[in-house]
Each structure stands twice: as structure tokens, then as C-alpha cells.
C-alpha positions in Angstrom: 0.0 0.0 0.0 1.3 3.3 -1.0 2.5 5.5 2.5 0.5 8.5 2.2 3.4 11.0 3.2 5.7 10.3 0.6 2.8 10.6 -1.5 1.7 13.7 -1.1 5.0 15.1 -0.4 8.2 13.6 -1.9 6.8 11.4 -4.8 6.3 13.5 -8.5 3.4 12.0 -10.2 4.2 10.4 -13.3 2.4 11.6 -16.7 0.9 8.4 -17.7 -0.2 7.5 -14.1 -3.1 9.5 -14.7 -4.3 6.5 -17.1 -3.5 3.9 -14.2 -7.6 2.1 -13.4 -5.8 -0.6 -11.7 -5.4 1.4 -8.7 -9.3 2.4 -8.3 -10.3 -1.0 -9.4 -13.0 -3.0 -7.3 -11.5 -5.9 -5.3 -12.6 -9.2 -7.8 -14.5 -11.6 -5.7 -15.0 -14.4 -8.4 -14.7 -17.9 -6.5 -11.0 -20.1 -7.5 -11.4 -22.6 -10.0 -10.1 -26.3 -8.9 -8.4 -28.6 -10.7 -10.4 -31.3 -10.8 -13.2 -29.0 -12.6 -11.5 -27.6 -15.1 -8.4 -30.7 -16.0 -11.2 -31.6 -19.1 -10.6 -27.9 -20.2 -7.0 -27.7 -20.4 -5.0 -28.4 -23.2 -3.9 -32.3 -23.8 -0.8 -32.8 -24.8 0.0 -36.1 -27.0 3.4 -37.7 -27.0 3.6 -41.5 -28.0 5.6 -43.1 -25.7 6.1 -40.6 -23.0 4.1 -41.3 -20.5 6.3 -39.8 -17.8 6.2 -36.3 -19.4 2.3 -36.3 -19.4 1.7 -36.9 -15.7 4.3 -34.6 -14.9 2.6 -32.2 -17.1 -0.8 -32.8 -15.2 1.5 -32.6 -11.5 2.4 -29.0 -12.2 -1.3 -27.8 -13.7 -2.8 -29.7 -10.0 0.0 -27.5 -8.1 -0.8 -24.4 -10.3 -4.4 -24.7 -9.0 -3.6 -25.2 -5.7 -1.8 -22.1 -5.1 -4.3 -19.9 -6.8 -5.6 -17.4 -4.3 -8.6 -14.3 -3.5 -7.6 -10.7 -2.6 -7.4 -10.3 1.3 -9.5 -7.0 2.4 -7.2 -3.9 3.2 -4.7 -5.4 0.8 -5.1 -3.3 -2.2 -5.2 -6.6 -3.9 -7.7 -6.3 -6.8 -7.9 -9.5 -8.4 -7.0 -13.4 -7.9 -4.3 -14.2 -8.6 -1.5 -17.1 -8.8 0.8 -17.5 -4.9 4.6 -17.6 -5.9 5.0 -20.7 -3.5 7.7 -19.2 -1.7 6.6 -16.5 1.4 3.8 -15.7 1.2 4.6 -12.7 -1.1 3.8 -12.0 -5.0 6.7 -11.4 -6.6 7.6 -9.1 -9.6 9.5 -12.1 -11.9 8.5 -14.5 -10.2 4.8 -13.8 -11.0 5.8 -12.6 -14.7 7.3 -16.4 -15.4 4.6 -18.3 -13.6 2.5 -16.4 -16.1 4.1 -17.3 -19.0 2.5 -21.4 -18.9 -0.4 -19.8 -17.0 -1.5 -18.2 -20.5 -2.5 -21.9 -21.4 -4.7 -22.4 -18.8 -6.0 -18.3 -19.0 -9.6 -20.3 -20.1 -10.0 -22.2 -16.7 -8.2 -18.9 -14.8 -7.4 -15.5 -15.4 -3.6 -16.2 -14.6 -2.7 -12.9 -16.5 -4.6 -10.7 -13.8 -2.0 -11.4 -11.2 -0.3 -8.4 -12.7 -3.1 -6.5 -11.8 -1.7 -6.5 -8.3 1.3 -4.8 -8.6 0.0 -1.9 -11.0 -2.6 -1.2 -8.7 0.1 -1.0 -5.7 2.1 1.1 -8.3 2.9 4.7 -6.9 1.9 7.8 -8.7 5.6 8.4 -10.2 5.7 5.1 -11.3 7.5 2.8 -8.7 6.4 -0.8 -8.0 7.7 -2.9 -5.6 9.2 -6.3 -6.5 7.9 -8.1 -3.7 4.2 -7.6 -1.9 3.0 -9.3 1.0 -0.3 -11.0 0.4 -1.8 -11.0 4.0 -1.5 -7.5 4.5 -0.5 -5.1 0.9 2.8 -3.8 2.1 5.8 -3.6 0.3 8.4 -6.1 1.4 11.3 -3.3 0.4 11.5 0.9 1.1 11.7 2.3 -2.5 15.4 3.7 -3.1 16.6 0.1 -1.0 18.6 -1.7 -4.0 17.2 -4.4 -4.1 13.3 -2.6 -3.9 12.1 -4.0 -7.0 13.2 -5.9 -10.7 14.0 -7.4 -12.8 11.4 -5.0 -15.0 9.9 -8.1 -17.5 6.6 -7.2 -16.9 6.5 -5.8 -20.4 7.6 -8.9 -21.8 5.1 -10.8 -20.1 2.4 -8.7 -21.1 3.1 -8.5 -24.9 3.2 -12.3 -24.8 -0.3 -12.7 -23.8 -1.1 -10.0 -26.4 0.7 -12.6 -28.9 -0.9 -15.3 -27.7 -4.4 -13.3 -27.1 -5.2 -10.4 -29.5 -6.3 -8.3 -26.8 -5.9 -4.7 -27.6 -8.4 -3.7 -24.8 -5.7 -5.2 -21.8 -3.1 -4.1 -23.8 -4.2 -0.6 -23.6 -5.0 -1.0 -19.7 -1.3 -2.0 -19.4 0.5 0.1 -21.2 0.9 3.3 -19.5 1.6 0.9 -16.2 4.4 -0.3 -18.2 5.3 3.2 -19.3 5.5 4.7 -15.7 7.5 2.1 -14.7 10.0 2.2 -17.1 10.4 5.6 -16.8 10.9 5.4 -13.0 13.5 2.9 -13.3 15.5 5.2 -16.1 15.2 8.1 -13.5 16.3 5.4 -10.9 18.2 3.0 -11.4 20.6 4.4 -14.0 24.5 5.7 -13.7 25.7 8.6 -15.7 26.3 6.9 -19.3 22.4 5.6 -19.3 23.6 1.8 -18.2 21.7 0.3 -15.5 22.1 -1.2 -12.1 20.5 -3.3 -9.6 21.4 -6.0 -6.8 21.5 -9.6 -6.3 18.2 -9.6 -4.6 16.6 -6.8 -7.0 18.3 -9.2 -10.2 16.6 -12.0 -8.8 19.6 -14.1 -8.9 20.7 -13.6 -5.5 24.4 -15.3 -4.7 26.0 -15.1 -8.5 29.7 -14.6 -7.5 29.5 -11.4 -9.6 30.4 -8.6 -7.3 33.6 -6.4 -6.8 35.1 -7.5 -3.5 33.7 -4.8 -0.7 30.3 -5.3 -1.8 27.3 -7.5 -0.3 26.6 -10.0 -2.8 22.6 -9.4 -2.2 22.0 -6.0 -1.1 24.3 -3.9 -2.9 24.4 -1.9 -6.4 28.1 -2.1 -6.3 28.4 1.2 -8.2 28.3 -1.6 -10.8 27.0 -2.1 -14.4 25.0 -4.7 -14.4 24.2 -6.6 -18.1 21.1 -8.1 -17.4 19.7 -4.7 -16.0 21.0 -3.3 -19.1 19.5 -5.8 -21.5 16.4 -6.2 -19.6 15.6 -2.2 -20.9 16.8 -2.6 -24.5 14.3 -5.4 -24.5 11.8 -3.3 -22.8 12.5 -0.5 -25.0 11.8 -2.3 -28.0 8.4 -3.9 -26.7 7.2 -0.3 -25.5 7.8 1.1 -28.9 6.1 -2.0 -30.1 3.3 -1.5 -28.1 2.7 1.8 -28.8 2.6 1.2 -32.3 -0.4 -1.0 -31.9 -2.1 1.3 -29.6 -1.8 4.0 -32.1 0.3 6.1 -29.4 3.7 6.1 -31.1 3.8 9.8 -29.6 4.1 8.4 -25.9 7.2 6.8 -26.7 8.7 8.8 -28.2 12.7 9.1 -26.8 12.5 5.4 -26.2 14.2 4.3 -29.6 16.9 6.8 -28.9 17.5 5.5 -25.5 18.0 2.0 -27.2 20.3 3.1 -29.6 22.2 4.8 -27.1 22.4 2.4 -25.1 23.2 -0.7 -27.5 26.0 1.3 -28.5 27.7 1.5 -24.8 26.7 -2.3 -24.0 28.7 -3.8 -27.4 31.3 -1.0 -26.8 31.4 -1.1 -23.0 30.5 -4.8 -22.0 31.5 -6.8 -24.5 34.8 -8.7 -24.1 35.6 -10.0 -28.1 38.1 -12.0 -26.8 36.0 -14.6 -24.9 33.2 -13.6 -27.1 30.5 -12.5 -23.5 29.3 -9.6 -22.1 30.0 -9.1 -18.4 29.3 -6.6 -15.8 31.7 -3.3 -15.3 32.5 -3.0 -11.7 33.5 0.5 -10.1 36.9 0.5 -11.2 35.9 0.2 -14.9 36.8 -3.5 -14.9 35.4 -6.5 -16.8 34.3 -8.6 -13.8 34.9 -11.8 -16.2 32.2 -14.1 -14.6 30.3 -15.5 -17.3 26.9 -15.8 -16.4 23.2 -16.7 -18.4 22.3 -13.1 -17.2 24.6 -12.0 -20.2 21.8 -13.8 -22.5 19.0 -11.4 -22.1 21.0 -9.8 -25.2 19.5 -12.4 -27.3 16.3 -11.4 -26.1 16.6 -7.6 -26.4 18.2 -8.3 -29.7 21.2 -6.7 -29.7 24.0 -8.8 -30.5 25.1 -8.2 -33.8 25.3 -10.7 -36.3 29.2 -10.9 -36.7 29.4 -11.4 -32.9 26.1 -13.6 -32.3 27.4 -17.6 -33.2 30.9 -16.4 -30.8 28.3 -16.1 -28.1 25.7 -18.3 -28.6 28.9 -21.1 -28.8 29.4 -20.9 -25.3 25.8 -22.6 -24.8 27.1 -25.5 -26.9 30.2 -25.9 -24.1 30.1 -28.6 -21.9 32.8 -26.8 -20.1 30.8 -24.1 -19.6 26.4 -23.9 -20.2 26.0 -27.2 -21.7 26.0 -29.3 -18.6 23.8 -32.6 -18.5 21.1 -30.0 -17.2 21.3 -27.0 -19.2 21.6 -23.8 -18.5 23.5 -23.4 -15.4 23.1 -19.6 -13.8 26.7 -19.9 -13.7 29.4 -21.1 -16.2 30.7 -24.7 -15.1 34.6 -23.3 -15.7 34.1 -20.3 -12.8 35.8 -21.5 -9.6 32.4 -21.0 -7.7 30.3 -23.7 -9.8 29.2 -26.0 -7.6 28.0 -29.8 -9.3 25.2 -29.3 -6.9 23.7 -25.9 -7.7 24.1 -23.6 -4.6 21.3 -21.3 -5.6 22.9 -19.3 -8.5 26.1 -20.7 -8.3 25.4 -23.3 -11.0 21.8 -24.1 -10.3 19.4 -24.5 -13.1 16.3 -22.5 -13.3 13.2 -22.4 -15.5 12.8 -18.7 -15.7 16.4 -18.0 -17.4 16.1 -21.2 -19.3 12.8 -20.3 -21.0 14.9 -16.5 -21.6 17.1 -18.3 -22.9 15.2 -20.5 -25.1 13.1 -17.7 -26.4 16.6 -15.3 -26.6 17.7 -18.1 -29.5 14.9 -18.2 -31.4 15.4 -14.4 -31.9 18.1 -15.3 -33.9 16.8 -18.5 -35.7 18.1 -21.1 -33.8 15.4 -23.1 -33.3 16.9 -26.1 -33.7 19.8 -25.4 -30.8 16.7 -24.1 -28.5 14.7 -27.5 -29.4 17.9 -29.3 -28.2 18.8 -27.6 -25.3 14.7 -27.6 -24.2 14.7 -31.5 -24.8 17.7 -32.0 -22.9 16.3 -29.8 -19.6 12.9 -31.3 -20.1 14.0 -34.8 -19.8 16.4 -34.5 -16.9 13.2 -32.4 -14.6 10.8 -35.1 -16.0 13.6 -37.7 -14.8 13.6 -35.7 -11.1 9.8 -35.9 -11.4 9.6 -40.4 -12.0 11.4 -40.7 -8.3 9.7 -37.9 -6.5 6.3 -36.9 -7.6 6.9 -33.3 -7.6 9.0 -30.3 -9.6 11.5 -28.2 -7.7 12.7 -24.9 -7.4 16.0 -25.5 -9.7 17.9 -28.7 -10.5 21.7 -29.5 -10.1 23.5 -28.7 -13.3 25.3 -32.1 -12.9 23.8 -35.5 -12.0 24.8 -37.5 -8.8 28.2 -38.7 -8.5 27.2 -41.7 -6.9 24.2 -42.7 -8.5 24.7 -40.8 -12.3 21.4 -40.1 -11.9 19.5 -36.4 -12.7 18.8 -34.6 -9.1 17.2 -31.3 -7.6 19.3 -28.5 -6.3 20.4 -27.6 -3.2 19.0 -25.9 -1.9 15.3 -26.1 -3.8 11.9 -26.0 -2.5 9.8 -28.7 -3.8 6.0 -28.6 -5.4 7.6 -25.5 -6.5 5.0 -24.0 -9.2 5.8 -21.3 -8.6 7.6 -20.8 -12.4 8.7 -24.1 -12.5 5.4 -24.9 -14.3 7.4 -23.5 -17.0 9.2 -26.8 -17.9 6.4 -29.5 -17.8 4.0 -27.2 -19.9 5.7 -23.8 -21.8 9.1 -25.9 -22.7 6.9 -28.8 -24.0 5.3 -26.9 -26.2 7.1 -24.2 -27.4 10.2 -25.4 -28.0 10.0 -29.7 -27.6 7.1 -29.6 -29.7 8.0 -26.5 -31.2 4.3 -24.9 -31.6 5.0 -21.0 -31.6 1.8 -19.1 -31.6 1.5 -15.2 -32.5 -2.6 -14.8 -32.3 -2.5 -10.8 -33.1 -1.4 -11.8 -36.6 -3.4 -15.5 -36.8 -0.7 -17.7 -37.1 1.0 -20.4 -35.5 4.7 -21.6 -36.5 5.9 -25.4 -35.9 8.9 -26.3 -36.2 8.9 -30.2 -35.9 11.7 -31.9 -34.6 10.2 -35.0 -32.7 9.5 -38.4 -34.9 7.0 -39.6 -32.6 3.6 -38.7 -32.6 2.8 -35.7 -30.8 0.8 -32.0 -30.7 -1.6 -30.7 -28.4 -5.6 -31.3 -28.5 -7.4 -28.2 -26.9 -5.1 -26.2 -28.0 -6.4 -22.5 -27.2 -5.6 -19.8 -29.8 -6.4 -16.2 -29.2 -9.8 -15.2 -27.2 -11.5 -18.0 -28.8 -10.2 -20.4 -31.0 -9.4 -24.1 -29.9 -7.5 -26.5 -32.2 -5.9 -30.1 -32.1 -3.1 -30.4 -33.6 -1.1 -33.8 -34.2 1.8 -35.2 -36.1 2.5 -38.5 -37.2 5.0 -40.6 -36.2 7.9 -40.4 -38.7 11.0 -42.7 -39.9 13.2 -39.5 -39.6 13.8 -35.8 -38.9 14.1 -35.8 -43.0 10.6 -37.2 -43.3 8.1 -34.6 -43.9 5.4 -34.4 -41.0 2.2 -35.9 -42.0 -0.2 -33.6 -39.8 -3.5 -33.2 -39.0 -5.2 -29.9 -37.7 -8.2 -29.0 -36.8 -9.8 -25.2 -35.8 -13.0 -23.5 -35.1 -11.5 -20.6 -36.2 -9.2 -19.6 -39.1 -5.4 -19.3 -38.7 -2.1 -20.2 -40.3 -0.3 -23.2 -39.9 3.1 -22.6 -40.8 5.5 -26.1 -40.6 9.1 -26.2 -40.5 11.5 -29.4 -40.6 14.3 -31.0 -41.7 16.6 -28.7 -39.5 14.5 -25.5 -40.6 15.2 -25.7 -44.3 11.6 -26.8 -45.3 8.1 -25.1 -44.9 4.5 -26.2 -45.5 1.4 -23.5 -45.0 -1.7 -25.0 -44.1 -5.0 -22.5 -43.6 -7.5 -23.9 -41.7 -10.7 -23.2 -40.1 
């Protein structure tokens, strides 16, 4: 809740809070939605001789359910919304990943109003806290503490479910949220060259062995430039602009194009090492820290590597020295003297949230078939965790068991954690195991078919309305074209790709 001092004395209202109905909205009181009701309404997914993957897929949608939750009185809470699973707060990220497989459920459960929370907590120049306690509305952090709120990917997360959606009318509610908070972090969390900063705590990846020494690991900015801060607002910049174009408000962001091309411009010049081919973070004393970490691949993301430097860095995914571990992606490079086999947290842990970044980050830049191979590789080793206990966890240890060789959790790692690790059992399937990439504003759907067993998705929702099955045939091999069959109350695209992406089949149907 905001404090009503610094309101109405220390806090500039933004311009575009003015536009901000989350704050007077009505508390919603619509009863939660079980599992058990609405399982026959959620998509199926179909993979011939993979049993394993399907209950685990059907584990994280009954823990998703479980943790769905009512706005408390007093809170400031304005709609229901989806419990992180970790302390009883909402959190900023967290909320923004757990989102991103909730959008295939959004039929049985408005997963994509959890947002709502934060902008209506938003203060009038813009601020939101990155962590909000659900019993009683306060803000876990004071606003100028370092780590008082990011990593800023609520943008991302909103133009998603626009993708996936169509719908102008939220997109319109959430832009000038998205606007105001942007702007707040540009006034805020900037140094004197436009880079950004944050904290381990306000990055999200808390212990990454990144700081100079005299700094607290969690707490402190570190007078540093930090990458994924820095990335984070080129991406944001770009999605903004995008935005804004659809709203018809290309006036509103005006400025934010020039603050990307600024800023691209001091990232490749300033944080880019061409020897090792990685962006790292500048510490105080205008040093390279040299820790490679996957907060460095937000730049695949933000689209800003350019294309003589982009296969130097993606290689370093391909390592098995370094990212490609038996569990890809470790938070931390596996040659860093920190790595631990075990995870530690951020010091070699694996986690869904900067997988599915980095995932997404490659298919940027066309390499869908290193994403489908990295996704298939995580995917089997959580599915593997999920045969001997039943559950998904917080992150996984980038390195099986010495004893055993078999795949394991990370320590530590809080289990039933969905909580964003719903994004591996469902968003990973599909998106980049299946490869079905849906874009519902423009009515198409792009799958890129690596698999040769049968496999697809039947209740497969598309935009506000549309439901479709869609199945492939089992096949000799990767060269075979897919025999497929799709079916659609509505009309859309089909656009199939195989044979290592060199062959395409459109299909209209509906």
C-alpha cells in the first residue's frame, strides 16, 4: 500500500499515471477454480511413448491450482491471482514467469490478472515494488533500497499474452503501467552513461559470485553495471515502442528508440569482451568482472548482439565446459571456480525462468533447432527428477549424482515449487519440444517439428476464442516430412518447418 506522506509530499506524479484504473479498481470476488473441474478444459498434450512427461505435465497444472488465491480486504489486492510458492509474497519475476505457462490455462483462470496487483500497488511516479506481502499489501522493500524492485519483465510478459491473445483492450489498460515504470527505473536506477544497475536480490539471482570485492553479494548496487539490468531495458524499450505502435500512441514513446540506440552502443562497446566472445558486468573501477553468467543472455532477447558477434556467443551454450552441462543452463558457467555440481542457488543451479529466456533469446536469432535441443535435454532431466519424486522443484543440479549418475534437484530447492517451475512441464513442451509457436495478433501459429513420434496438443487454445488439435504422425526420420492433421474452429495459419528448418509447409484452416 502506498505511505501517504511520501505521496503527497516527496513522490512526482508520473504523466501516464493519470491512465493507471488498476489502482481504483473494485476488489474481484470471483470464487478459485479447482483442478479437478477444469483438468477436461485444459489443453492435452500427446506424446507417444512418454508417458512420464504427461503426468508430470498434469503434476504441475494440479499444483498451479492449488496455489491460486482471493484478494485479502485492506490489501489493495484487486484480483485473484496465482501464490509464488515461496513466502507468502507475490513477486515481480517470479509472477511474470509463472505467467508465461499460466497463459495456457487463461480459459479455466485469469492467470494474466496477477499483474493487476502490482499496478494497482504502483505509486503515482511510477515505482512498483518487486515483492508484496499478500496477508497484508505492504511492500516487502523501502523504494530507493537496491534491491526494492526488478528485474522489470513485466513488459515482456504482457506482450506475450497480447501474442498469444489479441487483446488490444488489456493491452491498452497496461501500457501506460508499463510506461510509468519504465520511466521510473530510467530516473532510478541508471548511472551517468544511461547503463543500468541493480542488486542480487533486485536481479533475482541472489548469490552469483559477480560482485567487486567490498560489496554485499545481495544488497548492494556495487556502483556496478550490471548486463542483465541493461539488457532487460533494451528489451523493454523495444516492446514499448512495439506497443505503442499498436495502440496507435507512437507519440508516448517517443525518446525510447533513442535510448536503445544509445544504449546498445555503450553495452557492445562497454561490456563486451571479443576476446572470450561474452558480455559481463563493469564494476566501479571500470573492470570487466569476467564471470560468465546466463544473465549476459537477455541480449539475445533484447536483440542486440550483432550478427558478426552472435554464433561467438551463442557457442558458449554448446560448451560442456561451460552452459551445456547434463542439465542446461546453469546460472553460472561450469569453468568459474564458484560452480558448484550441486547448484548452490545461482552458483550453477538451473532454473526455469532463465532457461525459458534463454530459449526464447535463440529463437530471436533463428536457432530453433539449438533451442529444441537444449529444451529437450532440460525437459528430460526435470521429468527424470519428477519419476522418483512426484513433484518439480525450485532448480535442478546442473550435474547428475556422483554416486548414483542419476539427474537430481538442487540444493537448496523448495519442492512442489510451481511457482515458475510450471514452465518446464508445460511452456518448454510446447514451445520449444514440440516446437508450436503461436502469435494470435497476426493469426498464425509456426511449428517447427523436430520430434519423430507422434505428438501435438488437442485443446489447444488460440487467441480469445479459438481451440484446435493439432497432431503429427509418427515419422522414420527428422528428413521425413510431417504428416499432420489440424483442426480449428476458427481460421489461422499453420506454418510447418523441418528438416533442420530448411523446409516449410502453410496450411490454412478453419
Amino acid at each position: 500500500m502506498n505511505n501517504s506522506f511520501y505521496d503527497e509530499f516527496t513522490i512526482l506524479e508520473n504523466r501516464f499515471m493519470k491512465e493507471n484504473s488498476f489502482v481504483s479498481k473494485e476488489p474481484e470476488q470471483t470464487p478459485l477454480p479447482t483442478y479437478e473441474a477444469e483438468r477436461e478444459k485444459l489443453p492435452l498434450p500427446v506424446w507417444d511413448g512418454h508417458a512420464d512427461a504427461l503426468r508430470c505435465y498434469d503434476r504441475a497444472w494440479e499444483l498451479a491450482f492449488s496455489n491460486l488465491c482471493q484478494p485479502k480486504p485492506g490489501t489493495g489486492f484487486v484480483s485473484n491471482f496465482i501464490d509464488t510458492a515461496f513466502n507468502g509474497c507475490i513477486f515481480m519475476w517470479d509472477s511474470a514467469f509463472i505467467l508465461m505457462f499460466g497463459k495456457y490455462g487463461a480459459r479455466s483462470f485469469d492467470f494474466q490478472a496477477t499483474l493487476d496487483n502490482f499496478y494497482s500497488h504502483q505509486y503515482r511516479d511510477g515505482y512498483i515494488c518487486r515483492e508484496i506481502e499478500e496477508e497484508t499489501g505492504r511492500d516487502h522493500f523501502t523504494r530507493f533500497d537496491p534491491a526494492a524492485t526488478g528485474p522489470d519483465v513485466l513488459s515482456w510478459c504482457e506482450w506475450e499474452y497480447y501474442k498469444n491473445f489479441g487483446d488490444k483492450t488489456r493491452l491498452a489498460r497496461a501500457f501506460p503501467c508499463l510506461m510509468a515504470y519504465h520511466e521510473w527505473m530510467r530516473a532510478n536506477h541508471t548511472w551517468r552513461d544511461g547503463t543500468y544497475w541493480s542488486s542480487g536480490w533486485g536481479c533475482g539471482m541472489d548469490n552469483l559470485p559477480r560482485m567487486q570485492a567490498g560489496y554485499h553479494f545481495a544488497f548492494s548496487h556495487g556502483h556496478m553495471v550490471w548486463n542483465d539490468a541493461c539488457m532487460q531495458e533494451l528489451m523493454n524499450c523495444k516492446i514499448l515502442t512495439d506497443m505503442a505502435k499498436e495502440l496507435g500512441r507512437e507519440k508516448d514513446a517517443a525518446g525510447l528508440l533513442e535510448e536503445r540506440e544509445a544504449l546498445i552502443r555503450v553495452v557492445n562497446d562497454v561490456l563486451w569482451d571479443d576476446k572470450s566472445a561474452f558480455y559481463y558486468d563493469l564494476w566501479k573501477n571500470g573492470q570487466l568482472n569476467y564471470v560468465k553468467h546466463i544473465g549476459a543472455y537477455w541480449a539475445l532477447l533484447a536483440e542486440i548482439v550483432p550478427a558478426e558477434k552472435a554464433e561467438r556467443f551463442i557457442a558458449h551454450l554448446t560448451d560442456e565446459h561451460e552452459f551445456a552441462t547434463p542439465c542446461p543452463v546453469p546460472a553460472l558457467s561450469a569453468d568459474h571456480p564458484q560452480f558448484q555440481a550441486i547448484g548452490d542457488y545461482w552458483n550453477g543451479g538451473v532454473w526455469a525462468p532463465t532457461n525459458y529466456m534463454v530459449l526464447t533469446g535463440l529463437d530471436r536469432y533463428q536457432q530453433f533447432g539449438l533451442s529444441h535441443r537444449i529444451a529437450r535435454k532440460y525437459h528430460d532431466y526435470v521429468v527424470s527428477v519428477f519419476n522418483d519424486t512426484n513433484t518439480v522443484f525450485e532448480n535442478y543440479a546442473p550435474l547428475p549424482d556422483e554416486t548414483t549418475g542419476k539427474p537430481r534437484k538442487g540444493d537448496p530447492a523448495r519442492a512442489d515449487f510451481v511457482g515458475w517451475t510450471g514452465l518446464a512441464p508445460i511452456t518448454v513442451l510446447f514451445e520449444f519440444v514440440f516446437g508450436i509457436k503461436p502469435d494470435a495478433a497476426k493469426g498464425t501459429i509456426d511449428w517447427h517439428i523436430n520430434l519423430t513420434e507422434r505428438h501435438g496438443v488437442e485443446r489447444y487454445p488460440f487467441g480469445k476464442d479459438a481451440t484446435l488439435s493439432l497432431l503429427c504422425a509418427a515419422r522414420q526420420s527428422e528428413q521425413d516430412e510431417p504428416q499432420v492433421e489440424i483442426t480449428s474452429d476458427f481460421p489461422v495459419t499453420v506454418r510447418l518447418f523441418w528438416d533442420n528448418d530448411t523446409k516449410t509447409k502453410t496450411l490454412s484452416v478453419g
